[in-house]
Each structure stands twice: as structure tokens, then as C-alpha cells.
N, C-alpha and C positions, 0 to 999 in steps of 0.2 A: 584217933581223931585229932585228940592234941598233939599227936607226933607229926601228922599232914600238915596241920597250920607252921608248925615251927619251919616243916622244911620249906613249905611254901612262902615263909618269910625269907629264908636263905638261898630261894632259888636266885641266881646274880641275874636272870633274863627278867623276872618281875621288878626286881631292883631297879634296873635301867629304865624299864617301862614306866616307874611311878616316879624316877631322877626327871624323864623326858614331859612329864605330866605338871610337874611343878616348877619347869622352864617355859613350857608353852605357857601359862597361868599368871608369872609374871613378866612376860613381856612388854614395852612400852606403845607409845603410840608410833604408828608408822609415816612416812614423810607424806602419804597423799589424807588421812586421816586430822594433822596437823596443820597440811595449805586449808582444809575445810573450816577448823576451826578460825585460823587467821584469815579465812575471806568473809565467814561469818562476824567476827568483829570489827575489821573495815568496814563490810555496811551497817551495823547499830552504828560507830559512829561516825559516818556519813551522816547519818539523819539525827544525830543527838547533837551531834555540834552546830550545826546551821539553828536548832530547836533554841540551844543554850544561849548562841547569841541573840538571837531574836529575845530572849527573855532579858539580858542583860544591855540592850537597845532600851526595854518598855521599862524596867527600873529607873533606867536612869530619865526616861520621858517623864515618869509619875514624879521626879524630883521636878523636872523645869516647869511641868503644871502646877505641882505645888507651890513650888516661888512667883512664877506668874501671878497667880489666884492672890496671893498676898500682897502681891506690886499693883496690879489690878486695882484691889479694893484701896488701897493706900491711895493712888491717885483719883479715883472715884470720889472718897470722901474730899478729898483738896480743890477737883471740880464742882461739885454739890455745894460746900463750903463757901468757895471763893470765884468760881462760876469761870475759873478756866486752869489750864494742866502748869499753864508756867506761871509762878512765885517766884517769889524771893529763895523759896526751900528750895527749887526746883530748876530750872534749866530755862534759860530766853529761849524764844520762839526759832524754831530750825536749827538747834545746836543737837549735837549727836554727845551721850555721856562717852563716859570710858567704858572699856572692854572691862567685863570683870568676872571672871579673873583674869588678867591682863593678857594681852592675844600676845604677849611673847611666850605664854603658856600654850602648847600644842594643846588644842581639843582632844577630847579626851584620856590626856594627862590628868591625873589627880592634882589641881592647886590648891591653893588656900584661898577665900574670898578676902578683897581688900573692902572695908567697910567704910572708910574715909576716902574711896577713889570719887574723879569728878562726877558729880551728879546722883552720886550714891549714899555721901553724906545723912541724909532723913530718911532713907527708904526702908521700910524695916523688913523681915524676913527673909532677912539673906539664906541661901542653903547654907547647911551646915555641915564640916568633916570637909575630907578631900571633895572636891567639884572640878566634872569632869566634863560640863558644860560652859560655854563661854556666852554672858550676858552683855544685852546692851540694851540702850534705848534712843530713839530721835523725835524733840518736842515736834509737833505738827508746825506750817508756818499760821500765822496771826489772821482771823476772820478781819474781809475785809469790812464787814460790820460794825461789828461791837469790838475790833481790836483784841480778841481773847484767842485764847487755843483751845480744841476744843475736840485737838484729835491727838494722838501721840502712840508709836509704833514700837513695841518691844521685837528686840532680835535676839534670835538664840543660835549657836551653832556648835555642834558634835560632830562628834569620828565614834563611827562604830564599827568594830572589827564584823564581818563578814558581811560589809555594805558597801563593800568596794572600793575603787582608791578615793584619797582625799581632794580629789578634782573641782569643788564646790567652791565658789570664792564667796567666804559669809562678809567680809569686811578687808579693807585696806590692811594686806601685809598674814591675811589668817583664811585658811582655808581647812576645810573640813569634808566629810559625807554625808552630813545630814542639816537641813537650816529649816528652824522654823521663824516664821515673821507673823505678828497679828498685831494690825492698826485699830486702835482700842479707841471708841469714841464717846464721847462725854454721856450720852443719853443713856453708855451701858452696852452698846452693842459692839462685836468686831467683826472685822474681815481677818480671815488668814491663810497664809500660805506654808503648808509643808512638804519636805520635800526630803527623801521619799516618804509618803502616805501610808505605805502596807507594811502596819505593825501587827 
């Protein structure tokens, strides 16, 4: 019996038969096995990357709502206060501030906010870190009433990568993909305009 196993270990046709067994065993992947898997990751990200921008679109929204909300209440109290949007602090009636961060900054470029630009001086809550949105504002013109303002319109304008070309003209000399506009008025209420909408 133990003589059988030995020769049966030394027969050379078993040999080749268990050489051919542990070639077929480790063999790699084959070329149509391979296009499967790389057609397989092509579509995840077909559909993760369009997901990812749209996420990194709505980040950077919840930054310009945030600063809004703060510029917002800033002027609110200054209306409520002093019963109209342009002071002394603030900008005469129909003048447009400065771009800020300044439109020689491509939207969506990371700048720095200037805190001393026109019409930015008092206003507090600037975004903070790179800013990759571009702000502005224009006083309303003067009630033919009571001579007050009593309306005043912030403007925003972005570039967001997979929002198409930068065709949108936000402002003289600055163009982008995405602008939002809301004319804010003294009572607290606004109109607004976004464009595109479907975030």
C-alpha cells in the first residue's frame, strides 16, 4: 500500500497533471473579464460625479445663504433703526457697491474677501477662508415720498463645474453659471431670482 502511494507520487503523468492544475488555478483576468469590470466603473462614475458636483454647488449655496442671512438682518436693523437702507454707513440711493471678492477674481476661484472694499466697510459677516462666490449689492432708487430707500438688491454670482459653460453675464467685465439676485425690502419681504433653480 505504501509502496503504491510512493510510486503513484513518482508516476511523471500525475506530475504533469497536478503541474497543469496549478497553472490553470493561477491564472489572471482575461481581456473581455477586464472591459467588464472597466465598463462597470465608467458608469458608478458617470453617476457619482454629476452627484458630487451637484453636492459641491449646494455647499457652496449654504455659504452665500449664510452671508446673505447676515447682510439681510444687518440692513433690516439700519431700516427699522433709521427708516431707510442708505446712511451715512451705507451707500446713496442707486449706487452699486463693489464686487467682493473683486470680479477680477474668476467665480469660482478661491479669493480672499476684501473687508474695506466700497460699500463693505460696516457690513459684518463676511464669508470666511477662500470664497468662491462673487458679492455685490445695488441701493434701491429714493421713495418719491418720504425721500428714503426702502428696497435694496443683493447679487451673487458662481461657476460650478458641471453647470455648463460660464455664458451668464452676473455684472460688467464677470461672467459665471450660476446668479442669484433677491431685492430685499424694508418690511422684511423679498423677491428673487435664481438661475439655475434645480439644486
Amino acid at each position: 500500500m505504501g509502496g503504491t502511494g510512493c510510486c503513484a507520487l513518482r508516476d511523471p503523468a500525475l506530475r504533469i497533471l497536478q503541474m497543469k492544475r496549478k497553472v490553470a488555478s493561477a491564472r489572471g483576468f482575461t481581456m473581455v473579464e477586464l472591459m467588464i469590470v472597466v465598463s462597470v466603473i465608467a458608469m458608478l462614475a458617470s453617476i457619482a460625479i454629476p452627484g458630487f458636483q451637484k453636492l459641491t454647488a449646494r455647499s457652496h449655496r449654504t455659504e452665500m445663504f449664510t452671508s446673505l442671512s447676515k447682510f439681510r438682518l444687518y440692513f433690516k436693523n439700519m431700516h427699522d433703526s433709521q427708516g431707510t437702507f442708505s446712511t451715512a454707513q451705507t451707500l446713496p440711493p442707486g449706487t452699486m457697491s463693489a464686487v467682493n471678492p473683486p470680479a477680477s477674481n474668476v467665480p469660482g476661484q478661491p479669493a480672499a474677501w476684501v473687508p474695506d472694499a466700497a460699500g463693505w466697510l460696516d457690513v459684518p459677516g463676511a464669508p470666511e477662508g477662500a470664497v468662491r462666490m462673487r458679492y455685490w449689492y445695488t441701493m434701491g432708487a429714493e421713495d418719491s415720498g418720504d425721500h428714503r430707500v426702502h428696497d435694496i438688491t443683493f447679487q451673487v454670482c458662481g461657476s460650478f463645474p458641471g453647470f455648463g459653460p460660464t455664458t451668464m453675464t452676473c455684472t460688467a467685465g464677470m461672467q459665471g453659471n450660476y446668479i442669484y439676485s433677491e431685492t430685499f425690502h424694508g418690511n422684511g419681504t423679498s423677491d428673487i431670482v435664481e438661475l439655475p433653480y434645480d439644486f
